[in-house]
Every structure is written in C-alpha cells, then in structure tokens.
N, C-alpha and C positions, 0 to 999 in steps of 0.2 A: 761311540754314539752313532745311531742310524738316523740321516735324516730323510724324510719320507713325506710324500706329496696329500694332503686334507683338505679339507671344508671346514674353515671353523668361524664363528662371530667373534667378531671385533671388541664388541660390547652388548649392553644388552638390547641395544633399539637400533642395531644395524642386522643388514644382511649379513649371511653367512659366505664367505669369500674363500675361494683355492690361495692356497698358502702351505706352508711345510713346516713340519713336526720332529721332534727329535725323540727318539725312540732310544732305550739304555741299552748297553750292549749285553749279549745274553749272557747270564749266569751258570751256575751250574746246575738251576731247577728251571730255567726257562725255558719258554717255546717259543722261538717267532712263528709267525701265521701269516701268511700271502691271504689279504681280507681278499676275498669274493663279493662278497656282499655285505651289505649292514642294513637292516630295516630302522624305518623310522619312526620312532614312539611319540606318545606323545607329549612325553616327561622331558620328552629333548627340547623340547619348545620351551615348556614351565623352565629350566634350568637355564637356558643359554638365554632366558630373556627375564632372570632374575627372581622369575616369581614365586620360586622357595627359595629365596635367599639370595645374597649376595656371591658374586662368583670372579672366578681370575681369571682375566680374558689375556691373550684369546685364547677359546676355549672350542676343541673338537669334542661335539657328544658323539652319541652312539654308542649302544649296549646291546645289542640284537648280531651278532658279529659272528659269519658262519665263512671260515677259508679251508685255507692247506699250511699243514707244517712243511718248513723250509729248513728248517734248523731247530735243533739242540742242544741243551746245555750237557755236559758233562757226567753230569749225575741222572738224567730223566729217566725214569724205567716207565711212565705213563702213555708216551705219547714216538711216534717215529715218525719221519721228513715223509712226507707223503700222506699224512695221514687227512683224513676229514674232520675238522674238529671245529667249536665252535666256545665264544665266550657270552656270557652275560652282565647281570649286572653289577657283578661286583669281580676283581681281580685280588683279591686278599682280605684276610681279617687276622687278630689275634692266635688265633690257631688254640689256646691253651685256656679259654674261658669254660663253663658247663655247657653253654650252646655250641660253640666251635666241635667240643669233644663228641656231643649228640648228634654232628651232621647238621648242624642247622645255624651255617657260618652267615647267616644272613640279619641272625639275629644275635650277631656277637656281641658281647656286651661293653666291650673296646671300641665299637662301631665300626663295621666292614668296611672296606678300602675300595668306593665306587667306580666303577670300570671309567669313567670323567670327572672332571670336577672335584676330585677330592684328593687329599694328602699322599702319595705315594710313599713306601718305603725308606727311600732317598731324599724324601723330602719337597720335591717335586708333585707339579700338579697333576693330576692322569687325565690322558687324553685320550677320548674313545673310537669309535670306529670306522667315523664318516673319513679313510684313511686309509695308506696302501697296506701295512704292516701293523702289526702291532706285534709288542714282546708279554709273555704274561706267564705267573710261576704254573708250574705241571698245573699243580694241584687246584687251579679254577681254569682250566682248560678242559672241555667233555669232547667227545665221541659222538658224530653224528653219524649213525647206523647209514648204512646203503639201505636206499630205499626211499629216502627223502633225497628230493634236490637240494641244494646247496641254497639256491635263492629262498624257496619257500619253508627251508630250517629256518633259516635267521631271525624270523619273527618270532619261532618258539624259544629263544635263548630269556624272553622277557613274557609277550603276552601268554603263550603258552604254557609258564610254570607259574607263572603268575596268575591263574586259571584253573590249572593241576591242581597245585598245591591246597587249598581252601578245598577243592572237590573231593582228593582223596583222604587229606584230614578229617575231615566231615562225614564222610561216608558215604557217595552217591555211587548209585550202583542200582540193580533190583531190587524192583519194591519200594526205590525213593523217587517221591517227585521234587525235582529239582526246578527253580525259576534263574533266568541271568535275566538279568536290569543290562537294558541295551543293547544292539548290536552294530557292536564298532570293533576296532582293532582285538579289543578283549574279550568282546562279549561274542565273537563269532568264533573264537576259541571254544570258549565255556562251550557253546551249545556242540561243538561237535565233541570235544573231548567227555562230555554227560553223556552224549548220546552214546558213544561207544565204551564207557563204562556201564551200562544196561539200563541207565536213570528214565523214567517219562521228565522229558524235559518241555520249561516252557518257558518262549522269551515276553520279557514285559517292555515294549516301546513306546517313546511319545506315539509313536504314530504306526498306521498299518506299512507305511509305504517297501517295507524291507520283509513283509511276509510272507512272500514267497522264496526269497533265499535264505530266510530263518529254518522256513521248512523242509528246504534242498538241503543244509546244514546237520541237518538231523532233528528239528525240534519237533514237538508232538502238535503242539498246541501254539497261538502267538494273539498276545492280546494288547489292546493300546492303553495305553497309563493316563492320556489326554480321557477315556472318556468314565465319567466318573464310577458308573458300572461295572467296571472290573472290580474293582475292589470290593464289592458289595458281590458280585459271581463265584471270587475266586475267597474269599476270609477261610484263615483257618484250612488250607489246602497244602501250604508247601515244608517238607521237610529241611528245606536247604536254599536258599535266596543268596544269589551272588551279585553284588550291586556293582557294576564297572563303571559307572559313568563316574565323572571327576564334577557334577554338575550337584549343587543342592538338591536335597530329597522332600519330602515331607517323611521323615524314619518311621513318625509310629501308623502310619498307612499301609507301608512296609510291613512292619511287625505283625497288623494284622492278618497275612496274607497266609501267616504258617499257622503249621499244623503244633500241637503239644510237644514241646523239647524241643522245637523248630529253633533254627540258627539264620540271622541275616548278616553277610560275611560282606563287611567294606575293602574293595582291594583298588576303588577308583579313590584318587584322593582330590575330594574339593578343597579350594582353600578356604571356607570358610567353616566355621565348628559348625557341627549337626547337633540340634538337641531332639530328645524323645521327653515323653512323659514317664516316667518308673511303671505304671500302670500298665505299660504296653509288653512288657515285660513278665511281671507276673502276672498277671491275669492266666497266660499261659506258657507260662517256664521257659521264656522264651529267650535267649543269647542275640546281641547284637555285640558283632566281633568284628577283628580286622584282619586280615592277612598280606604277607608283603609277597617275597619271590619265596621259591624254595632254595635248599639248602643243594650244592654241589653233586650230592650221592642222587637227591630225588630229582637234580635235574637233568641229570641221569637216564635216572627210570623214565622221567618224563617223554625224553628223546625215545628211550627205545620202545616205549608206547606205542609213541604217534608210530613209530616205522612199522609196529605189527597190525595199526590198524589203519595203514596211510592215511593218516593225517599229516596235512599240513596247512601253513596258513593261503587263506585266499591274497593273492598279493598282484600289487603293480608295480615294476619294476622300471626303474628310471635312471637317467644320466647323473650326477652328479651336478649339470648346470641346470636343473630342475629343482634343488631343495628346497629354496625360498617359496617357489613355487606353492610345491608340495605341502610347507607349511602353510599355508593360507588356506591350503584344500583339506588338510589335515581340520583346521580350526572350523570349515566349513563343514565341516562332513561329508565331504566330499572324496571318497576315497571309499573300494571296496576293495580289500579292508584293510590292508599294510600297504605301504608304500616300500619298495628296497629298493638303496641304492647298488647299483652294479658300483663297486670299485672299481674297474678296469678303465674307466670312464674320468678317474683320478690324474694319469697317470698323463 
C-alpha cells in the first residue's frame, strides 16, 4: 500500500482537512499518476456534505484529475511512465454488461465504480483526487493530447464530457441552434464546445451580468431568463437545450423554447423532482432527457477535440489550503469558472 498526502472531510458538516490516504499497490493493469492537478466540481460539495446520500468519511473527492504516469503495472499496453494522462468520474464498471460492451461504461448496468465515494474492487472505499497519487486500472485512464495544459484539462475529465456528450449525441453542429441554461463550470463548456462544433449558440441566464464572456466564449446570442420576454422572443427556436444548472426549472418554459423534434437535455441535477405538463411535450414532439458523463472511448474523443480546437476550461487555480474557501465561492458563484487545485501544494 502507498500512503499519500489529501484533503478530505471528516464528515459531512466539517471542513475538509490535510490528512493521508492509502493508495493499493499497483497491479498488473494499473497506473499510478503523480496528480498535477484536480479541479473542483460541484458534485464534490453535494457528496462530501451528504446531500446525495449518505457517505464513508473520511472521504477525499475529486473527479476532474489531470497528472503523469509514474509507474506501471506489469501487463499495461495503454499507457507509459511519463505519459500525460487524466481520470474522471468513474475508475471501473462491470466490463461485461450491453452498455460496458457499447463504450458507455457510465451507464453500466452493475453501476460504474465512482472515481470517490464508492465501492472499490477490493472492497474499499475510493478516494478521489484532491491527492498526491492515485492508482487506477489502464482502462479508465485517457490521454491528454499536447496542446492542452495540464491545469486547464482537468476540468474536462467532468465538465467538459459531461457537456460533449449530450452535444454530440444530439447533433449540434450546422444549421442547429443550440441554447446552454447557465453559465457556470458547465455551461461555459457547453458554449465553447457548441460554438466549435459549428452550432449558432445561445446562453439563457438569470441575469445579463456574464454576457460579455458568454460572447468571448463563443455564444451568438445571450438572453436573461429573469425577464419574462424571452420566452415569448425565443418559443419554438431551439433545436437542442442544455440545462446545467443543479437549481429548479420551470421545465415546460423550457420546452417551449424549441423548435419541432427539439430535445431539453438535464445534465445539472437538482435535488428536487422537476415536473412538466405531458402537453409540453407533444404539442411539438418534443424530448425532455438526461445525460450523465460519457463513456471512456468518447472521453477520449472529447480530449482530442478540445486539443484540435484549443479548448480548454477557463479556470482559477489554487493551493490546496484554499478548498473550504473555494467551496463557499463555488456555492456563491463566485468563480470564473473552475476552481483547480495544484496538487503540489499537497505535499
């Protein structure tokens, strides 16, 4: 066993504290990773302070996790000591379900093995990335292209396929206009990864106060959701609606915003159930759907995207005795738009 220097909560209504983690010695499909960086989402909050669910403290999150391989296990043909590589938000699944076999281990039906918080292999708890090291099998370890820094990958191991994924399932591209609800950690994704798939894109926010880096971002258009005129401007306009916020909606508002066969894609999760009217629906053949991360191959494709069309996340990068912090600012909104932690700062 490796033991190795973290950040993790005690419970769920403490700060999160430097403390040390025990890491399993590598196997023969493992990779340890010298973490660089780990961005901070903001699911690491929701989790390390209970509010999906009950959790095993202490617990180190972080899923956003972009280093260097150090070492090798025995059998790896994926990955070499040196390499640039990054994790997300999962480190295993079943391997052998119809979704595993399709590339889309995310929606395994054994239910994937969370890069924290969740059951490991061994039986142990996994712990994520706010951490010097981690060990993790080849096969949820990706390649992050030269061309992206190290710090500003790390966001895309989460926000950014978590973004992709719904975009390119859907179909944005030319000749669709695309809308992202928000622009925060997710929704500053969406809008640049729309804009360089060839979409006219367009952000909907409570408020104007971020439309000028909506439109540095890529977006075409930027409208406020506070005033009640939008929605009466825009009905019946969008091919594709990406809703990031984790905040209540009014859905069938939403729904009426697209165009015929239009799709509203939930990838932020409120905790509270969303209802629509059926009516909003069909009146005009309209899908309200969800999407989670993607699957290992297209997080893949994802990374090698952003690097042909440099993207990366807009991000602020900080010490490790800033998290607490960070979440507070996180909760504020206060933050343009990822917060990463430098790991080095660990140690």
């Amino acid at each position: 066993m490796l033991t190795v220097n973290a950040y993790a909560a005690p419970s769920a209504t403490e700060d999160l504290v430097p403390t040390t983690i025990e890491r399993r010695d590598v196997g023969p499909h493992d990779v340890l990773i010298d973490i660089k960086f780990a961005g901070i989402c903001h699911s690491d909050i929701h989790t390390v302070r209970g509010e999906w669910g009950p959790q095993s403290y202490p617990l180190a999150p972080g899923h956003e996790i972009a280093g260097i391989v150090s070492e090798v296990g025995s059998a790896v043909t994926k990955h070499a000591v040196g390499d640039r590589v990054g994790v997300g938000c999962m480190v295993n699944s079943c391997g052998e379900c119809a979704n595993c076999q399709a590339g889309e281990e995310q929606y395994c039906l054994k239910g994937n093995t969370g890069t924290y918080g969740a059951v490991d292999r061994d039986g142990t708890i996994t712990q994520g990335g706010y951490s010097t090291h981690v060990v993790v099998t080849e096969d949820f370890v990706v390649t992050i292209p030269e061309g992206i820094e190290l710090d500003a990958a790390a966001p895309l191991l989460c926000a950014g396929i978590t973004t992709y994924s719904p975009l390119r399932h859907w179909g944005a591209g030319p000749g669709k206009k695309v809308a992202v609800v928000g622009l925060g950690g997710l929704g500053h994704m969406a809008v640049k990864i729309a804009h360089a798939m060839g979409a006219h894109v367009t952000v909907l926010s409570q408020s104007l106060k971020k439309q000028e880096d909506g439109l540095r971002l890529g977006a075409d258009e930027y409208f406020a959701t506070s005033d009640s005129g939008t929605f009466e401007t825009l009905a019946g306009t969008f091919d594709l609606i990406v809703n990031t916020v984790s905040a209540k909606i009014n859905v069938d508002e939403y729904l009426s915003l697209l165009a015929l066969d239009g799709a509203l894609v939930n990838v932020g999760a409120p905790a509270e159930p969303l209802s629509l009217n059926a009516f909003s629906l069909i009146a005009g053949r309209h899908s309200f759907a969800g999407s989670m991360i993607g699957g290992i191959r297209e997080t893949q494709e994802m990374l090698d995207f952003c690097a042909e069309h440099k993207l990366g996340a807009e991000i602020e990068v900080i010490p490790a005795s800033q998290i607490n912090e960070a979440y507070e600012r996180v909760l504020a909104s206060d933050v343009r738009y990822r917060f990463v932690i430098d790991a080095s700062t660990l140690s």
